[in-house]
N, C-alpha and C positions, 0 to 999 in steps of 0.2 A: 081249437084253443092251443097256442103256441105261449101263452107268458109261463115264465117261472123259470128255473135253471135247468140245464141239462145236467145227465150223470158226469159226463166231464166236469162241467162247470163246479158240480159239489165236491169232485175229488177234486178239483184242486185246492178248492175253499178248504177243506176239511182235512185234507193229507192222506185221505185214506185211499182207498183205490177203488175201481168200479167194480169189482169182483166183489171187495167187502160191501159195498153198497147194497148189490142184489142180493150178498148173504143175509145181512141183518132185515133183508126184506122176506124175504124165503125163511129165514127163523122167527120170524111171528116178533121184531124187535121193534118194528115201527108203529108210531101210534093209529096208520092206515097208509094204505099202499100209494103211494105216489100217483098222482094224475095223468093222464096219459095226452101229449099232444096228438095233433091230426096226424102226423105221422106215426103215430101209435109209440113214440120215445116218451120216456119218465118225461114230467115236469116237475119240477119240486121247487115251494114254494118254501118263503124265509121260516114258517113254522117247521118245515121238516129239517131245513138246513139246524135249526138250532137247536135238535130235538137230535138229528146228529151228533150234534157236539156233545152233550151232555151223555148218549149212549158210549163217546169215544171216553169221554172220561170215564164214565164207570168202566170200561174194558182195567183203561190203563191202571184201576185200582185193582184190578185181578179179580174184579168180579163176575162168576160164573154165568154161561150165557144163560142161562136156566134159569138164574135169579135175577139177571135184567129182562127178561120176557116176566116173567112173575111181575115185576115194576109196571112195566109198559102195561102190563095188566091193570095192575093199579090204578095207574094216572086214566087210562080208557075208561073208568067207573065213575070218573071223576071227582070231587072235591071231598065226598063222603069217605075214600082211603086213603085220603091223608097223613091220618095217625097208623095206619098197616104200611102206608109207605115210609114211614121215619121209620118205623119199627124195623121193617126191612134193611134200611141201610146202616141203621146202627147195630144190627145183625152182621153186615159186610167189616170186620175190623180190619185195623190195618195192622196186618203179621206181616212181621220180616223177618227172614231167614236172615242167619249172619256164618260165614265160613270160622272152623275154627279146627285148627290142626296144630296137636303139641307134639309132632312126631310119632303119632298110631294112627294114621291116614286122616281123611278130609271128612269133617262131622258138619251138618250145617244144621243148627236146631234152630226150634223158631222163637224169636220172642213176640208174644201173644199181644194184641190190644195197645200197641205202642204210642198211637194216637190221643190216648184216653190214662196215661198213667203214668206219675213224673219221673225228670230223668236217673235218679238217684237209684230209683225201683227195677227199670232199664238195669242200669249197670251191675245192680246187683244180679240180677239176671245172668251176662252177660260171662261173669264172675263164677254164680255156680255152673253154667256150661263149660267151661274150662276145667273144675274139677271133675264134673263129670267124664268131660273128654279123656283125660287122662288113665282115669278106671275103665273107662270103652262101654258105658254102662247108661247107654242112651234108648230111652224106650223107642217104638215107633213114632206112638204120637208125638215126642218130643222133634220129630225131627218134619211133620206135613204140616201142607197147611200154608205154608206162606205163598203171601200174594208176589213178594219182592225178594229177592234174594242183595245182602252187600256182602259183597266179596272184599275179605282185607287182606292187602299187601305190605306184612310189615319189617319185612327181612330189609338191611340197607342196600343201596342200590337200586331199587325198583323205583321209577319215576315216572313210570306209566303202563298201567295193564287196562285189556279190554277183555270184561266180565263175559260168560257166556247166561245166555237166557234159557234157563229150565226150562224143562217140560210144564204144562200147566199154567206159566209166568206168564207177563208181559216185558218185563226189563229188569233190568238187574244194574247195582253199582257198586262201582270201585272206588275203593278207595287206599292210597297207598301212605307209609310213615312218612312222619314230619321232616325236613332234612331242609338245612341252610341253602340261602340264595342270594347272594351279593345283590341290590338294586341299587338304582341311581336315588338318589333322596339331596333334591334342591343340587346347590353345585357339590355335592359331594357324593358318597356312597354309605350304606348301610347294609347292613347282615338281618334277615328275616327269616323267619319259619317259613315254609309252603310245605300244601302236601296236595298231592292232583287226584283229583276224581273224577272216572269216568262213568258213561251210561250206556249201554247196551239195551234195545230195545226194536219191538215187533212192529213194524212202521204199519201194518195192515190195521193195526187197533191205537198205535199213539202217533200223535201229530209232532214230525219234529221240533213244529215253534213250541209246545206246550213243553216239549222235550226240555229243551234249552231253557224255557224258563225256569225248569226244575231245578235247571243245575245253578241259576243266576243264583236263585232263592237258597239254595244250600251254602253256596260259595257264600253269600250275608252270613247267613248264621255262624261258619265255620271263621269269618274274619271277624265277629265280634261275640263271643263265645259268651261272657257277661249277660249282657245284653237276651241273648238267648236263654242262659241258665234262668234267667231271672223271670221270664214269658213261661217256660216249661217247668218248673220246679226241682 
């Protein structure tokens, strides 16, 4: 039996590489081990391809390999852990680390559950890590734990920095201050904000299209901030 893809074929479908492949096969991540053509190579059919996909997303949210075999668990039991699989990933929150330095070194604490809690609550957040920073009076906990790291550049002059990816992380973003930019507008010229963000990221676990679509999807929100306030509270 020779149908289905080769490990080639899904690394290139999927971005990941064929190392990662056998890994997630060797850590107990697949919902059963690929099929074997007569030449005794993987086959893998469209159920595993898209069973891929969805183990690369959970990576990219910095979800522990530990608690995506727990899943895969799950889903193997079938329909009946359902409700233990929502539980589980509403268990996985999305924490993001944010750098913040007022001149007593680099503090990055986390802010907790940013998926699930409006922006106002965010910044107030955001607000007390800053006075904290200043007294240097940051517990542990306050500072583990994120899935994401954003790195902020807000000193003038920076117009582009590439964030480094923690230990533990999948990718990290930057983001740098707002600062004018002459554009063309119909036959004349105008003066606009811009501010650039980048993505640094572990290509072994994120797929660079997903990548880039991240950044489309931020780039929306950050050119119509309205719009956004008003979706997120």
């Amino acid at each position: 039996m020779d149908d289905g893809m080769t490990i080639a074929q899904v690394a290139q479908r999927t971005g990941l590489t064929a190392h990662t492949l056998r890994y997630y096969e060797r850590a107990g991540l697949m919902l059963e081990p690929p099929p074997r053509g007569d030449n005794g190579h993987r086959r893998y059919t469209e159920r595993d391809a898209d069973w891929i996909a969805l183990l690369t997303r959970l990576r990219a949210s910095g979800m522990p390999i530990a608690a995506m075999r727990r899943y895969a668990e799950l889903v193997r039991r079938g329909r009946d852990t359902y409700v233990a699989r929502k539980e589980l990933l509403e268990a996985h929150r999305a924490d993001v680390g944010v750098t913040v330095d007022v001149g007593r070194g680099l503090f990055i604490p986390v802010v907790r559950d940013t998926g699930n809690r409006p922006l106002a609550e965010i910044a107030g957040d955001l607000v007390g890590f800053r006075k904290t920073a200043l007294t240097g009076s940051f517990r542990e906990r306050d500072l583990q734990g994120g899935a994401i790291t954003l790195t902020l550049h807000t000193h003038d002059g920076i117009v582009f920095a590439v964030p480094i990816v923690f230990p533990g992380q999948t990718c990290a973003l930057s983001l740098t201050a707002p600062r004018s930019e002459v554009v063309q507008d119909g036959s004349g010229f105008a003066v606009r904000r811009t501010a650039t963000i980048g993505l640094a990221y572990d290509h072994r676990f994120i797929n660079g299209r997903d990548a880039a679509e991240f950044l489309g999807e931020l780039r929306t929100a950050l050119e119509s901030p309205a719009r956004f306030l008003t979706e997120n509270g």
